[in-house]
N, CA, C and O atoms as CSV, one atom per row, in Angstrom:
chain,resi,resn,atom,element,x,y,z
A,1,UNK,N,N,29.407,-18.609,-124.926
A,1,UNK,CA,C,27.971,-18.754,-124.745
A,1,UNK,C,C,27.536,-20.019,-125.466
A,1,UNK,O,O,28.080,-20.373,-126.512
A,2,UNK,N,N,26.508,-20.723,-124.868
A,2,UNK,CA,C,26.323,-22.391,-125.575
A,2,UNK,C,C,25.541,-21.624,-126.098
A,2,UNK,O,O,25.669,-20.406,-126.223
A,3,UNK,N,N,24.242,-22.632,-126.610
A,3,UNK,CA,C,23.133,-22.779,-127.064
A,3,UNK,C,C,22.292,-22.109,-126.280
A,3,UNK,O,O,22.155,-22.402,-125.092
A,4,UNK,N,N,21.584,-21.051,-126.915
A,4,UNK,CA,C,20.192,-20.429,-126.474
A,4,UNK,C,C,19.182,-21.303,-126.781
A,4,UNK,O,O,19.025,-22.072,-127.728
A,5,UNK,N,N,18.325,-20.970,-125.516
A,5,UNK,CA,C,16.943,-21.683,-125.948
A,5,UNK,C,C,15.800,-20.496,-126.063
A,5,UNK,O,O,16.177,-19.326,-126.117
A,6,UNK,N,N,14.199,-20.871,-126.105
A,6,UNK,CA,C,13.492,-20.452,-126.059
A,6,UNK,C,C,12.816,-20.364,-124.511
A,6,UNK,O,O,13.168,-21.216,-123.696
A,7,UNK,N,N,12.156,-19.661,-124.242
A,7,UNK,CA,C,11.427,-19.272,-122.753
A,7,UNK,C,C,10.630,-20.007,-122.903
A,7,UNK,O,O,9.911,-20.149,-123.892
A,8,UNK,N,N,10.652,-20.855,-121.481
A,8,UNK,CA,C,9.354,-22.338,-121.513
A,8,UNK,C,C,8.161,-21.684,-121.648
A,8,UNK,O,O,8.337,-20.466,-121.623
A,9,UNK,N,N,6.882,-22.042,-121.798
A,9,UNK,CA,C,5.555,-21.580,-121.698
A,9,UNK,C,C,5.104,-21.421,-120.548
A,9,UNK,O,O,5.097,-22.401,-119.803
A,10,UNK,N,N,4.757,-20.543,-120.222
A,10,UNK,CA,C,3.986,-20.593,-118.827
A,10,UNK,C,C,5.572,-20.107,-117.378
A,10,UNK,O,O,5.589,-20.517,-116.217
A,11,UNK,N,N,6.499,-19.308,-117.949
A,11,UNK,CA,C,7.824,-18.924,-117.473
A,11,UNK,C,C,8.144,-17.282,-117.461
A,11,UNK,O,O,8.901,-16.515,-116.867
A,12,UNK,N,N,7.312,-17.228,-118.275
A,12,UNK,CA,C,7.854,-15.687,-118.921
A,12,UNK,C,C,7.075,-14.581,-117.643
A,12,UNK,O,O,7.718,-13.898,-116.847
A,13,UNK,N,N,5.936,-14.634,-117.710
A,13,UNK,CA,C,5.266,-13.910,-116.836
A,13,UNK,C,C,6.400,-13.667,-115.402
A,13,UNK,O,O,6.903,-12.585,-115.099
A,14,UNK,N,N,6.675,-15.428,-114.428
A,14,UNK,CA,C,6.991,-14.803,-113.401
A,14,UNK,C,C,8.184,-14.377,-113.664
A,14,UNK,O,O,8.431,-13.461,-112.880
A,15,UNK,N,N,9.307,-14.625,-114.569
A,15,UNK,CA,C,10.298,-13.966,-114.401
A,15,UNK,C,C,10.547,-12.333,-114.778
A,15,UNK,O,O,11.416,-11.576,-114.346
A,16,UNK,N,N,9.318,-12.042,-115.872
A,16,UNK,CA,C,8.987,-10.369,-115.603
A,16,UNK,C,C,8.621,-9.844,-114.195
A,16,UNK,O,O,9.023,-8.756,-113.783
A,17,UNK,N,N,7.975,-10.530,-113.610
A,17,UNK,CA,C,7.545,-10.149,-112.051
A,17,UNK,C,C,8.865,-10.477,-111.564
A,17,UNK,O,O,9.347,-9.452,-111.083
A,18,UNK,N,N,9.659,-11.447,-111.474
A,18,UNK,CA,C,10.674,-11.149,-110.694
A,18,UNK,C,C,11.997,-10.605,-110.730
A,18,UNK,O,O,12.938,-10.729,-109.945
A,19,UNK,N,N,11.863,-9.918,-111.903
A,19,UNK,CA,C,12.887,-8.891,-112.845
A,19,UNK,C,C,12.830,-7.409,-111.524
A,19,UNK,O,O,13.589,-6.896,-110.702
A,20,UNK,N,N,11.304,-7.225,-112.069
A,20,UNK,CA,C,10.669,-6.340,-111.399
A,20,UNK,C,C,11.101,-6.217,-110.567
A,20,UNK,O,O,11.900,-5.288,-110.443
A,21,UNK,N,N,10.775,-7.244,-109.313
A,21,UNK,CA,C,10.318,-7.400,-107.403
A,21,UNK,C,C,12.296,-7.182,-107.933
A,21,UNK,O,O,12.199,-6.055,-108.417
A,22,UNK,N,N,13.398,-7.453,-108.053
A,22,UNK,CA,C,14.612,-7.332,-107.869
A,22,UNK,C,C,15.313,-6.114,-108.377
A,22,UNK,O,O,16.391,-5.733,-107.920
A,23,UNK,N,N,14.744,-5.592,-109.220
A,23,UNK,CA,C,15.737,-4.331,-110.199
A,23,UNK,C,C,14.839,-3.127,-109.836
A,23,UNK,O,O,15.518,-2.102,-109.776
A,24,UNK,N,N,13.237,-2.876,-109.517
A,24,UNK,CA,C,12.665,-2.058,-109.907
A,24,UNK,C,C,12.473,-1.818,-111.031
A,24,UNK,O,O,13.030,-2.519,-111.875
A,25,UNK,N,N,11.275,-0.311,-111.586
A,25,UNK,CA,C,11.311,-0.003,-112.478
A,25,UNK,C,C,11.932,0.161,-113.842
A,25,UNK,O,O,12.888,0.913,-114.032
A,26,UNK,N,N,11.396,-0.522,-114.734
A,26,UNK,CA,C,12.280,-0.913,-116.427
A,26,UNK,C,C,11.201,-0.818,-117.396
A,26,UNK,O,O,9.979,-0.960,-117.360
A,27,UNK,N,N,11.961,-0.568,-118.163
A,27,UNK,CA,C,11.531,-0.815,-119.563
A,27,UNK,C,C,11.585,-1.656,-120.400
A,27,UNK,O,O,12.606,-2.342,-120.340
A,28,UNK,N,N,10.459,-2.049,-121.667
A,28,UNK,CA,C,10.907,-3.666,-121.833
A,28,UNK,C,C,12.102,-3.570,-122.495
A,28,UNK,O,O,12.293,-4.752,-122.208
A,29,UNK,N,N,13.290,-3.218,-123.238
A,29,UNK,CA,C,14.343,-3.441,-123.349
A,29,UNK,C,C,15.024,-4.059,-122.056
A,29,UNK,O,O,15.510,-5.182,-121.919
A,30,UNK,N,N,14.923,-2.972,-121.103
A,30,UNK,CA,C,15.775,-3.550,-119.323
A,30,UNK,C,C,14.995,-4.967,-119.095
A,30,UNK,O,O,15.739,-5.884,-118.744
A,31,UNK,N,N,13.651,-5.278,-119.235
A,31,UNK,CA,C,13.765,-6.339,-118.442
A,31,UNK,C,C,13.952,-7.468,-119.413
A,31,UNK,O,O,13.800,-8.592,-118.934
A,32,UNK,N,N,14.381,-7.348,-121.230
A,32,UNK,CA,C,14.862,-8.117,-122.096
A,32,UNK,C,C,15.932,-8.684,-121.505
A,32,UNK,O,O,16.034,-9.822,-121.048
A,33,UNK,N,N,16.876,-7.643,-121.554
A,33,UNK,CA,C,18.081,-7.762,-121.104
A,33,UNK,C,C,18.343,-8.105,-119.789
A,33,UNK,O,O,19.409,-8.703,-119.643
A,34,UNK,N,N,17.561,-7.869,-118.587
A,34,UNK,CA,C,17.923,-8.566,-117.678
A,34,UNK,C,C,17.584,-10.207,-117.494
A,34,UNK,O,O,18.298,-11.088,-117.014
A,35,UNK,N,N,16.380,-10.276,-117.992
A,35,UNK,CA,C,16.236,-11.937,-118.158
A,35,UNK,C,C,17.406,-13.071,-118.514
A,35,UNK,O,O,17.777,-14.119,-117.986
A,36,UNK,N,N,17.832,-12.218,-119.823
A,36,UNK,CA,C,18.577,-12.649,-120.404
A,36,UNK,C,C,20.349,-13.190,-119.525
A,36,UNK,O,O,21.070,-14.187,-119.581
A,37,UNK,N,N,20.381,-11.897,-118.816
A,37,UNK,CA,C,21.831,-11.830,-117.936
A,37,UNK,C,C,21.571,-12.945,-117.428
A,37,UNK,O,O,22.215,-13.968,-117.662
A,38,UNK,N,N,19.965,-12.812,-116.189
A,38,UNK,CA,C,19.932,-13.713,-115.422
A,38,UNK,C,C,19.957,-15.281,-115.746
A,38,UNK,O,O,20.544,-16.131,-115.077
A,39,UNK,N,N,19.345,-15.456,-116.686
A,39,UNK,CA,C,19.904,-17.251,-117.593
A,39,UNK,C,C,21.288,-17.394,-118.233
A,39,UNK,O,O,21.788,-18.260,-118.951
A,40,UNK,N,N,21.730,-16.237,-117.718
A,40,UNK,CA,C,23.585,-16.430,-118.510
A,40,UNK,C,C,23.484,-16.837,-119.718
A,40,UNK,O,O,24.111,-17.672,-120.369
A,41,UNK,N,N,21.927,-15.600,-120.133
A,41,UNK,CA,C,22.389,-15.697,-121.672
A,41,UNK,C,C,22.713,-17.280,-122.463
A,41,UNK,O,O,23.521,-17.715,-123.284
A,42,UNK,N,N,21.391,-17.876,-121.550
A,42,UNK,CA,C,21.035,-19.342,-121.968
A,42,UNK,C,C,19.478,-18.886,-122.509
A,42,UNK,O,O,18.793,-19.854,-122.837
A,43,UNK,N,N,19.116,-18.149,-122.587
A,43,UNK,CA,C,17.870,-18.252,-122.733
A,43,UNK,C,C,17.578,-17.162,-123.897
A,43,UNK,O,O,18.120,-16.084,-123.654
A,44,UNK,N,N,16.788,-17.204,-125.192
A,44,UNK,CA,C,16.650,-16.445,-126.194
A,44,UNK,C,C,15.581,-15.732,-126.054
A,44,UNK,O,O,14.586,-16.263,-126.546
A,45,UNK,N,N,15.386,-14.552,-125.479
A,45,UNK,CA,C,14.188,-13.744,-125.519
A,45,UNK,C,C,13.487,-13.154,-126.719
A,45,UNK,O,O,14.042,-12.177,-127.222
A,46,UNK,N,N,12.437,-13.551,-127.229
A,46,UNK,CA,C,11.805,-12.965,-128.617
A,46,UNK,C,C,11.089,-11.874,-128.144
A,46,UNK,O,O,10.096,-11.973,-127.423
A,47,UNK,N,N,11.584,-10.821,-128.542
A,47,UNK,CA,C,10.802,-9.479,-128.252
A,47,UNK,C,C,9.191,-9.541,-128.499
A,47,UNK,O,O,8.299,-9.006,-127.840
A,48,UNK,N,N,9.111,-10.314,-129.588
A,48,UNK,CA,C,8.010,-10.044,-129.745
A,48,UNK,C,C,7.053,-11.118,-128.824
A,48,UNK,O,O,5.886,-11.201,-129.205
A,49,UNK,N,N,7.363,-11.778,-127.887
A,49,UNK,CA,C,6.821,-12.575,-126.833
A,49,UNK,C,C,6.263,-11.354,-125.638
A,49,UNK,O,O,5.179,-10.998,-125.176
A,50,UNK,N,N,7.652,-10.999,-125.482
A,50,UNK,CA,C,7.455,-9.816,-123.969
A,50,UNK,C,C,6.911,-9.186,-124.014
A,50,UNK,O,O,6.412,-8.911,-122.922
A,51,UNK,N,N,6.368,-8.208,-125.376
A,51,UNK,CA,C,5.515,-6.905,-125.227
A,51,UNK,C,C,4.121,-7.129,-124.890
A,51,UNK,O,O,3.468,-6.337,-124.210
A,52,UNK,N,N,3.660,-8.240,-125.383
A,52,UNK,CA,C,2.187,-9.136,-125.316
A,52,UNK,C,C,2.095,-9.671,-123.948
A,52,UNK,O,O,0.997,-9.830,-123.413
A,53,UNK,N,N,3.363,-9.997,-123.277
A,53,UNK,CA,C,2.953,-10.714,-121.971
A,53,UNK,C,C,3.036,-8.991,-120.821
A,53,UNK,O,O,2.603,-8.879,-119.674
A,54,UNK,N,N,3.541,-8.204,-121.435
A,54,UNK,CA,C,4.240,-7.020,-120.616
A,54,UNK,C,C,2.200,-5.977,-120.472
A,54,UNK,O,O,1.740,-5.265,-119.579
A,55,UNK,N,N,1.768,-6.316,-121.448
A,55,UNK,CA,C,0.552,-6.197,-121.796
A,55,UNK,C,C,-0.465,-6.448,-120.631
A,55,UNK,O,O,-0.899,-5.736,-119.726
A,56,UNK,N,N,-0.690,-7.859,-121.048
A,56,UNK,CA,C,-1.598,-9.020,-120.718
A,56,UNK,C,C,-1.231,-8.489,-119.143
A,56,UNK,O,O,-2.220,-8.200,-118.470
A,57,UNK,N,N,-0.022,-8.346,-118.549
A,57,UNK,CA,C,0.182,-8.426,-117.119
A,57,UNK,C,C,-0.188,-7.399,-116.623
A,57,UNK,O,O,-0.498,-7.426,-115.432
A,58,UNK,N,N,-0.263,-6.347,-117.255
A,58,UNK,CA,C,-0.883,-4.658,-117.061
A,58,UNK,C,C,-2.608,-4.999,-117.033
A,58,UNK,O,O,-3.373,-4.543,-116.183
A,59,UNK,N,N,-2.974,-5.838,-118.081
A,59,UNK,CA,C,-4.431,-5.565,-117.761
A,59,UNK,C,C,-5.176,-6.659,-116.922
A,59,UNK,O,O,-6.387,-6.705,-116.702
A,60,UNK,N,N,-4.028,-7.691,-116.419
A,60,UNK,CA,C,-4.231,-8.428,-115.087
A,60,UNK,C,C,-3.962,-7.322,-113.680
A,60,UNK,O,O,-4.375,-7.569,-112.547
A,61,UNK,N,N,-3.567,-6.696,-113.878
A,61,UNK,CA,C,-3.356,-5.855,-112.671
A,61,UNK,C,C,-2.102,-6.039,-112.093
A,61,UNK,O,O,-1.902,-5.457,-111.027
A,62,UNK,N,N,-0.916,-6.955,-112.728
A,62,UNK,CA,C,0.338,-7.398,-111.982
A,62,UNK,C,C,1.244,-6.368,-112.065
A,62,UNK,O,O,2.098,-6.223,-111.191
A,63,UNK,N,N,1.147,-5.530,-113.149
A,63,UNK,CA,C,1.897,-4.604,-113.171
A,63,UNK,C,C,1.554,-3.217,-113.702
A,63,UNK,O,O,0.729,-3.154,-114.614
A,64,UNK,N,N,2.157,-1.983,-113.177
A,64,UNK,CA,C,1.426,-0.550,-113.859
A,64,UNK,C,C,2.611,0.048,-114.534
A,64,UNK,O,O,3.737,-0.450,-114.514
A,65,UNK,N,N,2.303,1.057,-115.081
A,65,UNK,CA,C,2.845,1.618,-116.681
A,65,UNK,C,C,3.075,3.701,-116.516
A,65,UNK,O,O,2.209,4.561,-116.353
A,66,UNK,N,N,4.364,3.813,-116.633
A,66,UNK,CA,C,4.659,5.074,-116.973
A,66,UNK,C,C,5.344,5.166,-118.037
A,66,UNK,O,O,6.029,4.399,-118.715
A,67,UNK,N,N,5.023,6.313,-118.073
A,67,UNK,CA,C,6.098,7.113,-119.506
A,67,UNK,C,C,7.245,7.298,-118.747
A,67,UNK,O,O,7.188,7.390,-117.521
A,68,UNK,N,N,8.816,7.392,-119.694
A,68,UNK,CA,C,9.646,8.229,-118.641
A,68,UNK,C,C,10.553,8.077,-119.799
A,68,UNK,O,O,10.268,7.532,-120.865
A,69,UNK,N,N,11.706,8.635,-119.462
A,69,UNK,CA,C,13.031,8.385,-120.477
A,69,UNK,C,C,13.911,7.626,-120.203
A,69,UNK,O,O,14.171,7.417,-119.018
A,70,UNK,N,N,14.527,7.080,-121.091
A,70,UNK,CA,C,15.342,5.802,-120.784
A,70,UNK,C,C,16.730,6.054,-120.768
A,70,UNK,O,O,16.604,7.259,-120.985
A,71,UNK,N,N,17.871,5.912,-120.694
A,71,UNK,CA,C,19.205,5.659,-120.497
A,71,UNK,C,C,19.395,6.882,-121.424
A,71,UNK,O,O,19.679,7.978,-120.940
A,72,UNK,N,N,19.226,6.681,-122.895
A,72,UNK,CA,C,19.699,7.367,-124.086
A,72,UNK,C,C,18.647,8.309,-124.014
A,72,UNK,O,O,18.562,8.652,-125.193
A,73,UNK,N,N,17.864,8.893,-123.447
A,73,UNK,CA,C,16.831,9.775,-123.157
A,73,UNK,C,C,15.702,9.823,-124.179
A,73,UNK,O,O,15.209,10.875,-124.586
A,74,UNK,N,N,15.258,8.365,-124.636
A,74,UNK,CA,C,14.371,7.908,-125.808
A,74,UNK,C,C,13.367,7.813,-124.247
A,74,UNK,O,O,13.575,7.582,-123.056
A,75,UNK,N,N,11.987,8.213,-125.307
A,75,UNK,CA,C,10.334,8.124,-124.060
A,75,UNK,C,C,10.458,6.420,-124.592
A,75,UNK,O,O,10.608,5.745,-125.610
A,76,UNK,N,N,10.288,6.305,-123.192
A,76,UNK,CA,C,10.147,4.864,-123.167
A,76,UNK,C,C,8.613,4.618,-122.054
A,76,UNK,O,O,8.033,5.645,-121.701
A,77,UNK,N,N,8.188,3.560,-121.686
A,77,UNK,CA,C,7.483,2.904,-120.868
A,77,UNK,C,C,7.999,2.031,-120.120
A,77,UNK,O,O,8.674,1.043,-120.410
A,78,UNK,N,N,7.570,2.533,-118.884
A,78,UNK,CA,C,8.659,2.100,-117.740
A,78,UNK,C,C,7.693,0.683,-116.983
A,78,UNK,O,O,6.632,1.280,-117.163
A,79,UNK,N,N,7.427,-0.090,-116.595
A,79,UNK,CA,C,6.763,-1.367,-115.676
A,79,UNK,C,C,7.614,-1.032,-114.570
A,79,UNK,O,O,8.720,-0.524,-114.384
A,80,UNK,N,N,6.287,-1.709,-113.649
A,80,UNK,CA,C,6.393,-1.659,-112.099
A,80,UNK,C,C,5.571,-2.504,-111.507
A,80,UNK,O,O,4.407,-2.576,-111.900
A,81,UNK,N,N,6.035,-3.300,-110.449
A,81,UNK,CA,C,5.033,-4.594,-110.110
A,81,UNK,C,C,3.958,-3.880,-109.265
A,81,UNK,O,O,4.303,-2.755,-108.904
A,82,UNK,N,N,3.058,-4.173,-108.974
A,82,UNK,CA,C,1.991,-3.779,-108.193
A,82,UNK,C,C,2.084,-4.753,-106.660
A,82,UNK,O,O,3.026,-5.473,-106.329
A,83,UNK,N,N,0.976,-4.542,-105.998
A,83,UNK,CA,C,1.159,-5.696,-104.578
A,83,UNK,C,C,0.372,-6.957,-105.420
A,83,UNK,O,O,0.871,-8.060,-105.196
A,84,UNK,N,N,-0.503,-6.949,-106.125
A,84,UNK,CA,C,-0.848,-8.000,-106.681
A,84,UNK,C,C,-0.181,-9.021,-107.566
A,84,UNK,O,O,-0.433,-10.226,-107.594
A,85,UNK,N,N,0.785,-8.306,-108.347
A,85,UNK,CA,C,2.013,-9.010,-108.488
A,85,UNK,C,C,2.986,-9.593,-107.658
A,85,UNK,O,O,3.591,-10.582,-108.073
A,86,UNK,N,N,3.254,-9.074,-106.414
A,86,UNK,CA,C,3.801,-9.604,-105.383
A,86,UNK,C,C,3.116,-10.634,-104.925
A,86,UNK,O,O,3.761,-11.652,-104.679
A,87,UNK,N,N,1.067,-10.637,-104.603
A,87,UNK,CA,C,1.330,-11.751,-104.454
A,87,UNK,C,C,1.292,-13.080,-105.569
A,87,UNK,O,O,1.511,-14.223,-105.167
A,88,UNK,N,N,0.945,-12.742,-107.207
A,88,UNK,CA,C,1.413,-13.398,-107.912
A,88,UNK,C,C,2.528,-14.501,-107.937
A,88,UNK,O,O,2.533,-15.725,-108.067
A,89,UNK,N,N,3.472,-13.522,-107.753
A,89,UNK,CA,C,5.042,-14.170,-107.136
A,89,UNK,C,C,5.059,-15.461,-106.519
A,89,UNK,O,O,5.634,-16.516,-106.786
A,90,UNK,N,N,4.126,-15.024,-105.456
A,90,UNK,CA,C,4.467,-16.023,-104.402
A,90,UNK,C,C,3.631,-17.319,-104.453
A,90,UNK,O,O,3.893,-18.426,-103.983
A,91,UNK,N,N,2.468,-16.859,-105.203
A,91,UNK,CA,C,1.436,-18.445,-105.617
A,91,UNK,C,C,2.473,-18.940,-106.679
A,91,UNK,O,O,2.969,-20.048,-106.474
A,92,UNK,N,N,2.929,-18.107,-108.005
A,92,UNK,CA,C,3.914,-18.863,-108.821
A,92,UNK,C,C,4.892,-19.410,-108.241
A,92,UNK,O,O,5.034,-20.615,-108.451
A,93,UNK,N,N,5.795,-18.771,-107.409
A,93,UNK,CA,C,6.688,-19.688,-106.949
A,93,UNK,C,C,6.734,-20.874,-106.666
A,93,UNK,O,O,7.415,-21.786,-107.135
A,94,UNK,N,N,5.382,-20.829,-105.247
A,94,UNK,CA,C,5.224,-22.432,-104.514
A,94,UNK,C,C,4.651,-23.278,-105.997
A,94,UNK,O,O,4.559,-24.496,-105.843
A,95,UNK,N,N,4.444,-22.993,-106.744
A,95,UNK,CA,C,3.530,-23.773,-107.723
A,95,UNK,C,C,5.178,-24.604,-108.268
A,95,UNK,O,O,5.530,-25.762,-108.045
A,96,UNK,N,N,5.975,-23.430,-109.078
A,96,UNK,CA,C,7.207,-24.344,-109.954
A,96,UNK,C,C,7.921,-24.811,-108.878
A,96,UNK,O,O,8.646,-25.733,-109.252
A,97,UNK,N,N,8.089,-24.469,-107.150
A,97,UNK,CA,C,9.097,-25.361,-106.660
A,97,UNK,C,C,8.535,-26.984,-106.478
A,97,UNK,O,O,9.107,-28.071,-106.545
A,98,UNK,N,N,7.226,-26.602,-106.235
A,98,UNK,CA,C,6.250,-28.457,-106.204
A,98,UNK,C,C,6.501,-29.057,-107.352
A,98,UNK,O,O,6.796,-30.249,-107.437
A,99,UNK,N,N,6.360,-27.942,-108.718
A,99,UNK,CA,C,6.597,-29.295,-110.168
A,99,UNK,C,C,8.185,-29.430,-110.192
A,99,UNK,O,O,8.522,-30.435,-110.817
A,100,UNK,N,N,9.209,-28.724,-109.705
A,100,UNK,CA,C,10.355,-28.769,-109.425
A,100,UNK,C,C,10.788,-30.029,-108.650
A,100,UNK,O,O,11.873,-30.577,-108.843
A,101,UNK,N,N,9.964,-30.409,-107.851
A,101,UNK,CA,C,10.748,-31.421,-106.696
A,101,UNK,C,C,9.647,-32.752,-107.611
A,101,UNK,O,O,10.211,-33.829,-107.417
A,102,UNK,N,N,8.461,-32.955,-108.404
A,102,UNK,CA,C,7.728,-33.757,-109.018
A,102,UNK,C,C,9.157,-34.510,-109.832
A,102,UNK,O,O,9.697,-35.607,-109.692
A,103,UNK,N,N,9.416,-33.408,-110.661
A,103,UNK,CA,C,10.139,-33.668,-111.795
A,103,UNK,C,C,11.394,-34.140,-111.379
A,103,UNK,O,O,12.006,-34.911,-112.119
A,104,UNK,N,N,11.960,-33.721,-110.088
A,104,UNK,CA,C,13.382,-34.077,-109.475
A,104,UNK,C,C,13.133,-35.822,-109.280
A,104,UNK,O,O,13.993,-36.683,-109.464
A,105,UNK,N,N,11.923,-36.010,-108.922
A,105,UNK,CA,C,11.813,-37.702,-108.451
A,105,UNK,C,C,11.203,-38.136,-109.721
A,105,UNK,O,O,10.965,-39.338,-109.608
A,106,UNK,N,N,10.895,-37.764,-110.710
A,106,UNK,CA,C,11.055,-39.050,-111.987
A,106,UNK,C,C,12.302,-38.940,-112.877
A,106,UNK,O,O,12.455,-39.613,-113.896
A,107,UNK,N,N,13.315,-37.900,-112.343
A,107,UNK,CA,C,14.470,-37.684,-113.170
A,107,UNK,C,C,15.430,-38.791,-112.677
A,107,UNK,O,O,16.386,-39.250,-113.302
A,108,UNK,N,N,14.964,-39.169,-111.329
A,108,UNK,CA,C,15.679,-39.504,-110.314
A,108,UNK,C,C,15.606,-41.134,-110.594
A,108,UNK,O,O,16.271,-41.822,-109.820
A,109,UNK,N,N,15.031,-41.656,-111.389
A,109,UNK,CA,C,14.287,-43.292,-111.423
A,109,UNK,C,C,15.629,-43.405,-111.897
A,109,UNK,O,O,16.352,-42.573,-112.445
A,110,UNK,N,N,15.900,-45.081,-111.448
A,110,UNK,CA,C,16.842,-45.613,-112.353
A,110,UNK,C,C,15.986,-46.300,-113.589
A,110,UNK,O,O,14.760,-46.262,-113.695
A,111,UNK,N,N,16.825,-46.880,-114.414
A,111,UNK,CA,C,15.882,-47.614,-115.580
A,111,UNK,C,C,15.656,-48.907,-115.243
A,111,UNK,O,O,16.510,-49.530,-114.612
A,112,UNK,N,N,14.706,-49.366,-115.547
A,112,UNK,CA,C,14.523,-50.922,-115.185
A,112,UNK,C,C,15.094,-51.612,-116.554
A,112,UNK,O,O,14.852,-52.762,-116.922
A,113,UNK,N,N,15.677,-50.920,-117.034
A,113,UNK,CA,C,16.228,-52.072,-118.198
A,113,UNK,C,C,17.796,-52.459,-118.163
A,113,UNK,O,O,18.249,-53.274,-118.967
């Protein structure tokens, strides 16, 4: 495993939504840990980031909230995307693939020196 980083700003949200829209229902441990898989464990998740955004996204309406038991049969709180999160998704998406292809053409300059 290289170097972990930190979760860019303004990153965290859609990849909880798209934890979600792919695995279903989790708990924030599951979608710690799945983030994490999914950056091959390039990416350092601070717990204490997710519970605040896991929050914030519940009282945006992106996502709703049960009780249930978890793996080890601890009551946990389970997330679930809503349709408004779905279409969340999809305005976030088109948004990072446009700064995606921005950033591809000034990466892309040669140097004038």
């Amino acid at each position: 495993m290289g170097d972990r980083t930190d979760i860019w700003q303004g990153t965290l949200s859609l990849m909880v939504l798209k934890t979600l829209q792919s695995v279903g229902a989790q708990h924030g441990y599951g979608i710690a840990r799945r983030i994490e898989q999914t950056s091959g464990d390039l990416l350092a998740l601070n717990y204490g980031t997710l519970y605040p955004a896991l929050v914030k996204l519940e009282q945006e309406g992106y996502v709703e909230t049960e009780w249930g038991s978890s793996d080890n049969n601890r009551r946990a709180k389970f997330y679930r995307i809503t349709r408004a999160g779905h279409r969340r998704i999809a305005s976030e998406t088109k948004s990072w693939q446009q700064t995606s292809e921005i950033m591809a053409r000034f990466l892309a300059l040669e140097s004038a020196r």
